[in-house]
C-alpha positions as CSV (number, residue, x, y, z in Angstrom):
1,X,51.3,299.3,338.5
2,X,55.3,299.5,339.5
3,X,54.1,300.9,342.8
4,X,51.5,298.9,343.4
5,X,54.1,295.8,343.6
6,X,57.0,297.6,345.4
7,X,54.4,297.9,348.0
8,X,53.1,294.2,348.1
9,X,56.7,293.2,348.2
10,X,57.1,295.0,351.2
11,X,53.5,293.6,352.7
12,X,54.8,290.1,351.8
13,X,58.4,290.3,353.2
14,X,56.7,291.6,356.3
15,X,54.3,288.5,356.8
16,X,57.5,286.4,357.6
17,X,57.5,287.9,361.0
18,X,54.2,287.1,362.1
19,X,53.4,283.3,363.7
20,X,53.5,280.0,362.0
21,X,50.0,280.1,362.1
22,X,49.4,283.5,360.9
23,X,51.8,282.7,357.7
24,X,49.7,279.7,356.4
25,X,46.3,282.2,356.8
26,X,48.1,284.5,355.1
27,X,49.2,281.4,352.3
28,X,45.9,280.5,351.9
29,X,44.6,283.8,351.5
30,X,47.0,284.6,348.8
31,X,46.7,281.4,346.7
32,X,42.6,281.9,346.9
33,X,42.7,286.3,346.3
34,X,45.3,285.4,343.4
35,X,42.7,282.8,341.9
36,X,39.9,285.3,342.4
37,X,41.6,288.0,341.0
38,X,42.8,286.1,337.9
39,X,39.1,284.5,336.8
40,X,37.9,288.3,336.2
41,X,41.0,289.0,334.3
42,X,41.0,286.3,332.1
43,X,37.4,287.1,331.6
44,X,38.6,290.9,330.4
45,X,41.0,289.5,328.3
46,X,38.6,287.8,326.6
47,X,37.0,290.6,326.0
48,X,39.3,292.6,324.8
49,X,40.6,290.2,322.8
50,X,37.4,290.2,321.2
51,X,37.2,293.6,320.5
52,X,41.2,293.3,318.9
53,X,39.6,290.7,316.9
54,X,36.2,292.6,315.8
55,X,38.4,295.8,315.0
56,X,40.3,293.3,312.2
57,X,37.4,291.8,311.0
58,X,35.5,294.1,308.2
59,X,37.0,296.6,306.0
60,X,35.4,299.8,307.5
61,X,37.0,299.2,310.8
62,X,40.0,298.6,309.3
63,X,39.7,301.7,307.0
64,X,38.1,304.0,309.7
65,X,40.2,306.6,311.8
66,X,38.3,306.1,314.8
67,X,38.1,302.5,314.9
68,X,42.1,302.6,314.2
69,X,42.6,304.3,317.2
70,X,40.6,302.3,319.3
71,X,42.5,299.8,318.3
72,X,45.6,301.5,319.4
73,X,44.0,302.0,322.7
74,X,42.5,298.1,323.5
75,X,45.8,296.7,322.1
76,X,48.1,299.0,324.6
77,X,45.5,298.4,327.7
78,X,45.8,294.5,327.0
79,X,49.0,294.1,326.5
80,X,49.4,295.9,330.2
81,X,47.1,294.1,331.3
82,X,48.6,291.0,330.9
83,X,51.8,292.2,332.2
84,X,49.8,293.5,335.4
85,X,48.6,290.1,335.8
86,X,52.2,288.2,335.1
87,X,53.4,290.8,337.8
88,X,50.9,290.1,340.2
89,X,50.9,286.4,339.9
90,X,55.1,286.8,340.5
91,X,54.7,288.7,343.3
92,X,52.4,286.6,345.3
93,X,54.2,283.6,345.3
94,X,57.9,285.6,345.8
95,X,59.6,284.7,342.9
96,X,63.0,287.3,342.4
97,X,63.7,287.7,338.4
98,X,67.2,288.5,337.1
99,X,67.4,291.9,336.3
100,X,67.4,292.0,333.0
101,X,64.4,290.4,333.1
102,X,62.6,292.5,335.6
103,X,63.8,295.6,333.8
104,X,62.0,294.6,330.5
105,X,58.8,293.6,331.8
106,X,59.3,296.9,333.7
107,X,60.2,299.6,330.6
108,X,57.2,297.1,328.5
109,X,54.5,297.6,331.0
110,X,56.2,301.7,331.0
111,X,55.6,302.0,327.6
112,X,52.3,300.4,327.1
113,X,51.0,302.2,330.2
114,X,51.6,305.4,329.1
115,X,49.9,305.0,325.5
116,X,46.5,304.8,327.1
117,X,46.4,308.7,327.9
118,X,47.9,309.6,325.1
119,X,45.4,307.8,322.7
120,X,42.7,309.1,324.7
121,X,43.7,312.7,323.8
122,X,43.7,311.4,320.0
123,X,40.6,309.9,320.2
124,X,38.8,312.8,321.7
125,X,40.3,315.7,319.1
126,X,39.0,313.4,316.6
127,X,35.4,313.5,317.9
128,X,36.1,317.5,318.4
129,X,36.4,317.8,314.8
130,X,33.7,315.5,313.5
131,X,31.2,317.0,315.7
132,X,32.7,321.1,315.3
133,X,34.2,320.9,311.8
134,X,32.0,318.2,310.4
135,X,32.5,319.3,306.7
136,X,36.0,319.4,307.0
137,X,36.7,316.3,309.0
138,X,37.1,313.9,305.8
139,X,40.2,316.3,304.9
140,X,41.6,316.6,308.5
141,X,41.3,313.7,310.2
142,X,42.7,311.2,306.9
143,X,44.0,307.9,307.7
144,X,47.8,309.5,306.6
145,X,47.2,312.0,309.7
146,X,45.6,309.7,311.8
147,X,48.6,306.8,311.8
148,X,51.0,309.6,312.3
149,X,49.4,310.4,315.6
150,X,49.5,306.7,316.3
151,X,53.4,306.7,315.4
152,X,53.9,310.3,317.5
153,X,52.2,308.3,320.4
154,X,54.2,305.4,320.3
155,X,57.8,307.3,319.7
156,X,56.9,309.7,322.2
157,X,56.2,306.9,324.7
158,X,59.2,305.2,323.8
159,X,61.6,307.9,324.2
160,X,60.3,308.2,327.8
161,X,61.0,304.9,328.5
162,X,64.7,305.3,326.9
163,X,65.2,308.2,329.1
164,X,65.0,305.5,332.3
165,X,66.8,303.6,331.0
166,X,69.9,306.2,330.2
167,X,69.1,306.7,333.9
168,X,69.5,303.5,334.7
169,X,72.7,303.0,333.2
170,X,74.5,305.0,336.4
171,X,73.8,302.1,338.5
172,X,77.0,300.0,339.1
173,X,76.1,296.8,338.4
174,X,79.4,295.3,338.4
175,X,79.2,296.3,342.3
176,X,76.4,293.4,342.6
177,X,77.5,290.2,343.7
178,X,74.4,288.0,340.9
179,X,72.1,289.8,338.5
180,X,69.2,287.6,340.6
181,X,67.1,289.9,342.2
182,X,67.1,290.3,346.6
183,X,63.4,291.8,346.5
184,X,60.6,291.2,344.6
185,X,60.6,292.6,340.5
186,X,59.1,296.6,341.1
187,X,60.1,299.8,339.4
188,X,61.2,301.4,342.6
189,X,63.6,298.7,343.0
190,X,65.3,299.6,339.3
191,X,64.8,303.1,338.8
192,X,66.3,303.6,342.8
193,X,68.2,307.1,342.3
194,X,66.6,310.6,343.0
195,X,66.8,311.4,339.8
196,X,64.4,308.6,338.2
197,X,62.3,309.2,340.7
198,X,61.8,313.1,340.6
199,X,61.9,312.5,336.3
200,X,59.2,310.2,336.9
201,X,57.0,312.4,338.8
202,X,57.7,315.4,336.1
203,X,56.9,313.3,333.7
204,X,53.8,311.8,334.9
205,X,52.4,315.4,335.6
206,X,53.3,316.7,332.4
207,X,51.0,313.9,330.5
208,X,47.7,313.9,332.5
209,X,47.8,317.7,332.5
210,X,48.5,317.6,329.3
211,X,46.1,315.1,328.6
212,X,43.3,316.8,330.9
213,X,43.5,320.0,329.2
214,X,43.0,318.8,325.8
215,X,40.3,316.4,326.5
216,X,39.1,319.0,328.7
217,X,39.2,322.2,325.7
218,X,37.7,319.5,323.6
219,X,34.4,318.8,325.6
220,X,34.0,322.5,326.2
221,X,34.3,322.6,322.3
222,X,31.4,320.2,321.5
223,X,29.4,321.6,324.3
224,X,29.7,324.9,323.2
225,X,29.2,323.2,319.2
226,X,25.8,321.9,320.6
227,X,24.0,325.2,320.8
228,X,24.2,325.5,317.3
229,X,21.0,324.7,315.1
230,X,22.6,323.4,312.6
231,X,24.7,320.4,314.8
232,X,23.5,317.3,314.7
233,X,22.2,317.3,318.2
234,X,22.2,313.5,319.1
235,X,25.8,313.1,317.7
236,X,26.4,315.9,319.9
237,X,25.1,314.5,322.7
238,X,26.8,310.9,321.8
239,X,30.1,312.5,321.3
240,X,29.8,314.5,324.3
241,X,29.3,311.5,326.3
242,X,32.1,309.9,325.1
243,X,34.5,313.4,326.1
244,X,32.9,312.7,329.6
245,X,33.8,308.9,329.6
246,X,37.9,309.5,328.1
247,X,38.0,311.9,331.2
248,X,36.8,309.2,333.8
249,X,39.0,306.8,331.9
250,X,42.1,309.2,332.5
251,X,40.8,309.9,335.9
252,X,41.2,306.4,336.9
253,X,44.6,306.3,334.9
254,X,46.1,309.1,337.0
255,X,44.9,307.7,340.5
256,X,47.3,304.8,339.8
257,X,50.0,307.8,340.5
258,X,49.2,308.2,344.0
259,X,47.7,305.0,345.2
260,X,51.3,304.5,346.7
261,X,51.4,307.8,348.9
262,X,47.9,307.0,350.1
263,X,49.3,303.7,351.2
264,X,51.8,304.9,352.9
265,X,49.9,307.0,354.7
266,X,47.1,304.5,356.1
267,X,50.3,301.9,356.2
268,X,50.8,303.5,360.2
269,X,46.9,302.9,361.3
270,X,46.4,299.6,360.0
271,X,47.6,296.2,360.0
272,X,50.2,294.7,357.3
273,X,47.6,291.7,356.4
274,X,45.2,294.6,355.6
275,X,47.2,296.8,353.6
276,X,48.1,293.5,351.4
277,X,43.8,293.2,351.0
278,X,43.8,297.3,350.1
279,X,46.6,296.6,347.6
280,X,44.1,294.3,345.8
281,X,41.6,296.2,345.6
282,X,43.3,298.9,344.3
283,X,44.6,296.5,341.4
284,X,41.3,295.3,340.5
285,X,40.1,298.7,340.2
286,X,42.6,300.7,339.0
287,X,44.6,298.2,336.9
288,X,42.3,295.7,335.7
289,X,38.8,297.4,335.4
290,X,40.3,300.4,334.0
291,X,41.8,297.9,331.2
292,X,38.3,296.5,330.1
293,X,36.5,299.9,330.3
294,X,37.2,301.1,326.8
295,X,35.7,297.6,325.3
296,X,32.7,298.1,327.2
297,X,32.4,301.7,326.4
298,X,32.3,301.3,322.5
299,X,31.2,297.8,322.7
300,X,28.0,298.7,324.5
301,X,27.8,302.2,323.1
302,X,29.0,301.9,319.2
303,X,26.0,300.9,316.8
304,X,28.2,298.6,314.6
305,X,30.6,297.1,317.0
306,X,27.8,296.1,319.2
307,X,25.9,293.3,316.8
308,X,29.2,291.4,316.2
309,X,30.3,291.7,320.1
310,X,27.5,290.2,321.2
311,X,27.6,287.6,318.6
312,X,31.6,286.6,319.6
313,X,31.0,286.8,323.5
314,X,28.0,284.4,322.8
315,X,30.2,281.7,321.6
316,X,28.7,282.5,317.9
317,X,25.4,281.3,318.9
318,X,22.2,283.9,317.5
319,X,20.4,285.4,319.9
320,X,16.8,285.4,319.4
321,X,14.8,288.6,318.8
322,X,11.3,287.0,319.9
């Protein structure tokens, strides 16, 4: 997300230089992408904010490891997706924050970004030992164990995003003539010395590695688990499905991490108006769809969450079975 506006910063700033003309196109063509973009975002808000709201509505999903962590997962995805879209919304009509304000929407939108990966890898041990250690799930996988992982994720998370800011702290800032902001709010605009940058990039590697060799170990797990006569073969298959889905949502969380290099590199062959187009595109479907994808998933796919989904998005209105 930081990069994504760091970029359309530069894409706007540029605009300036083109005719009178050309700058109330481009105008236009911001105020009615921005609209665009935020109808579809509002709609997976709603969504989500379903699914936040199903997941507190009945005992067994309150009482249900699985269920907790999804929980973990929407609430983290829809908390960055709103500061995506507060972000995006900024940067298109070129309002400068202070600094302090920039750098807490930034070290938020750090913290709750980096949950969703680590969740995933959670969520996808815990199907590992329901499907290969079904007898023995009810023992590991207790609700005890299972908030502890949601705490270790959190902490973990946290104490990236306090390493930043230790970072952070080398910049004079007395040297500044205001704390109001020259460019638009990005995270390469606060973290600006080599070393956030290179701890970033370690950092980034090291969880969707990480995260890909567990999720990874774990479908081998349940694939291997699925020659065995005794497994239950469609939770097998159900559960093996799901693996394949956590790796496509980590998949689309990691090409966030280069989207910025790739634009870059096209930056030199086309023009700036069209890099500002590719920039949205690559929010709607890296930030925003990736957001919405885990309520769809178990929303569409989950036996018991589907019934009362249906019935919320429906404005409580029964839909008949004739």
């Amino acid at each position: 997300m930081s990069d994504y506006f760091s970029r359309m910063s530069f894409a706007n700033q540029s605009v300036t230089n083109i005719t009178t003309e050309h700058q109330y196109q481009g105008l236009l063509e911001r105020v009615l992408l921005s609209a665009l973009i935020t109808a579809p975002c509002c709609v997976f808000l709603f969504i989500n904010g379903t699914m936040l709201f199903i997941l507190r509505s009945k005992a067994v999903f309150c009482e249900t490891s699985r269920y907790i962590l999804l929980y973990n997962l929407l609430f983290a995805d829809t908390t960055l997706m709103v500061l995506s879209q507060i972000m995006f919304i900024l940067s298109s009509i070129r309002v400068r924050l202070m600094y302090p304000v920039c750098g807490f929407l930034i070290m938020l939108a750090d913290l709750t970004k980096e949950i969703s990966p680590l969740t995933l890898v959670v969520m996808s041990v815990e199907r590992y030992v329901a499907v290969c250690y079904p007898l023995r799930h009810a023992t590991i996988i207790t609700m005890r164990n299972t908030w502890m992982a949601i705490f270790t994720v959190w902490a973990f998370s946290s104490l990236n995003v306090l390493t930043r800011v230790i970072l952070l702290l080398h910049f004079r800032f007395e040297d500044l003539e205001s704390l109001q902001m020259t460019y638009i709010c990005s995270a390469r605009v606060m973290w600006i010395f080599r070393k956030s940058n290179h701890y970033e990039k370690a950092y980034t590697v090291f969880v969707f590695v990480s995260a890909g060799v567990a999720i990874t170990s774990s479908y081998i797990g349940v694939m291997i688990a699925a020659r065995s006569a005794s497994t239950d073969k469609a939770s097998t298959r159900k559960t093996r499905n799901t693996l394949l889905l956590h790796l496509i949502q980590l998949g689309l969380s990691l090409s966030s991490t280069i989207q910025n290099p790739l634009l870059i590199a096209i930056s030199g062959f086309v023009t700036r108006l069209l890099i500002i187009r590719i920039q949205i595109i690559f929010y709607v479907c890296i930030f925003i769809f990736p957001r919405c994808l885990s309520s769809l998933i178990y929303g569409i796919r989950d036996q018991s969450i589907r019934p009362l989904l249906t019935y919320h998005l429906c404005c409580r209105l029964r839909l008949s079975e004739d």
